[in-house]
C-alpha positions in Angstrom: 0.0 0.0 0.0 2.9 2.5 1.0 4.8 1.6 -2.5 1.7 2.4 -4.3 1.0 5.9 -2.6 4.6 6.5 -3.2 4.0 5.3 -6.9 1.0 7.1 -7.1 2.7 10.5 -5.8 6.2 10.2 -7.9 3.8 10.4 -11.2 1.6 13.2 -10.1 4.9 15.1 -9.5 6.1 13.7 -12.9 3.0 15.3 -14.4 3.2 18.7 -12.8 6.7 19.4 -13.2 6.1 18.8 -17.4 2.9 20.7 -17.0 5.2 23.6 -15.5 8.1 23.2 -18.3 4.9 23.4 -20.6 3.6 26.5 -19.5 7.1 28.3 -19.6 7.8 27.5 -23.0 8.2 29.9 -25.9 5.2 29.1 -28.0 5.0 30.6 -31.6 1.1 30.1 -33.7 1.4 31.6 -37.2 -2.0 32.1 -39.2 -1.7 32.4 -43.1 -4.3 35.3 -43.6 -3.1 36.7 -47.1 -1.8 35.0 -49.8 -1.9 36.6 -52.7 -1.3 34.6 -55.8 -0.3 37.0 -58.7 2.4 39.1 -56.9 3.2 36.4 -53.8 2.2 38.5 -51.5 2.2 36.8 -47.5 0.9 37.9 -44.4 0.6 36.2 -41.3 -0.9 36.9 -38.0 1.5 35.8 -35.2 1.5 34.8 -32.0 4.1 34.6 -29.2 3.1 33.3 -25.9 5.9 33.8 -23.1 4.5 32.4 -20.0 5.3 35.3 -17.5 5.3 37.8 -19.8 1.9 37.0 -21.6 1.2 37.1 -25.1 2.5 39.4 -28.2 0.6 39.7 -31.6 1.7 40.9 -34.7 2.0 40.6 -38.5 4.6 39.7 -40.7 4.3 40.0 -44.4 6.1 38.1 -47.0 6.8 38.9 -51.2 7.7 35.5 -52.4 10.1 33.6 -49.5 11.2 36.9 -48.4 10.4 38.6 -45.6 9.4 41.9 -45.7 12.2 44.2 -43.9 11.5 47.8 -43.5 15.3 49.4 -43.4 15.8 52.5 -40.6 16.4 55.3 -43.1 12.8 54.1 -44.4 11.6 54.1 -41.0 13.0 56.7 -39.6 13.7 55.5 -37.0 16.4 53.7 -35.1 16.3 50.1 -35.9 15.0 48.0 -38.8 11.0 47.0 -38.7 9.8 43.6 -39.8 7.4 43.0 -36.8 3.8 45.2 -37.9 0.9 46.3 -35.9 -1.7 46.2 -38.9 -1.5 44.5 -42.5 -3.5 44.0 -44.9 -4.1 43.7 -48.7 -6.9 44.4 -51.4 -8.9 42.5 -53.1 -8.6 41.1 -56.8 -11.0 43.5 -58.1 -8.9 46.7 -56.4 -6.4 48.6 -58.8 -3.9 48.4 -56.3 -3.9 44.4 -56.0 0.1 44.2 -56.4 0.1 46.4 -52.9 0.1 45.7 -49.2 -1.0 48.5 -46.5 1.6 48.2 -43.2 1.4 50.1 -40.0 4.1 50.0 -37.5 5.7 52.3 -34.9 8.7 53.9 -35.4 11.1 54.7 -32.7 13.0 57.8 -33.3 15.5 60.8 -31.6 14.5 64.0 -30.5 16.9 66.8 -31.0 16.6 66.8 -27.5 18.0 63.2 -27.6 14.3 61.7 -26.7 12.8 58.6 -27.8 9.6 59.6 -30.2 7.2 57.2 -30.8 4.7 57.4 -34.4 2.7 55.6 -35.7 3.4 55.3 -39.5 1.2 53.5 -42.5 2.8 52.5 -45.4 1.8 50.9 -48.7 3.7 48.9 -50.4 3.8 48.0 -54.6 5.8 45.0 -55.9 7.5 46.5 -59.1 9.6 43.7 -59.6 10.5 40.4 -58.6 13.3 42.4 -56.2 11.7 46.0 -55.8 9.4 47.5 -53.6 7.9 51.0 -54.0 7.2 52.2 -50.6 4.7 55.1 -50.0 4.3 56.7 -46.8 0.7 57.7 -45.8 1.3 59.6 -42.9 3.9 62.4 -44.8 3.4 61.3 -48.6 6.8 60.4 -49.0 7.9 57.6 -51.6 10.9 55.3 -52.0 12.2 53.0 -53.4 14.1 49.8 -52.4 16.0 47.0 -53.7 14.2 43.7 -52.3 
């Protein structure tokens, strides 16, 4: 009877200390929600859960196998962007099917040395198979990148 119990309470130990290790693992879901068939276009809806930390949602988007990576100069900000708040794309019947609308924010100095925070919406045109012609909504800038 005592060799059972002890059997009996080894497992249950067992099973929380995996259920534990479960819960404190990294786990990534990613959700196809775009795919565009004509210019490759990608986007995905992701999910991070960190168990203390809680969960973290957002977009990556994708022309062909690449992923899209939004350089500093373009972003104005102090780091490269590839991690979006909002994506999306228009529908087959829209003129501006090639393009995908972004939104991130974009972390830049202050001439008082001051991290600003904007928001910024950008739309994005496959020219070719390697460039992108990136509009900004927000100031009505446009570039141009090599992809």
């Amino acid at each position: 009877m005592k060799a059972t119990l002890i059997f009996i309470g080894l497992i249950m130990f067992v099973i929380v200390t995996i259920m534990i290790f479960n819960s404190c693992s990294r786990k990534i879901t990613r959700k196809l929600l775009t795919h565009n068939k004509v210019y490759h276009w990608k986007i995905y809806h992701i999910t991070e859960n960190n168990y203390p930390a809680g969960k973290f949602q957002y977009f990556e988007v994708y022309l062909g196998e690449k992923k899209l990576v939004l350089p500093k100069e373009i972003s104005g900000g102090v780091r490269e962007i590839s991690q979006f708040h909002a994506a999306g794309s228009f529908g087959n019947y829209e003129t501006d099917y090639n393009s995908v609308l972004i939104m991130f924010e974009a972390i830049s100095k202050s001439t008082q040395g001051f991290d600003e925070r904007n928001m910024v919406s950008i739309k994005a045109t496959a020219l070719t198979k390697n460039k992108l012609l990136l509009a900004n909504l927000s100031n009505g800038e446009i570039a141009e990148i090599s992809y």
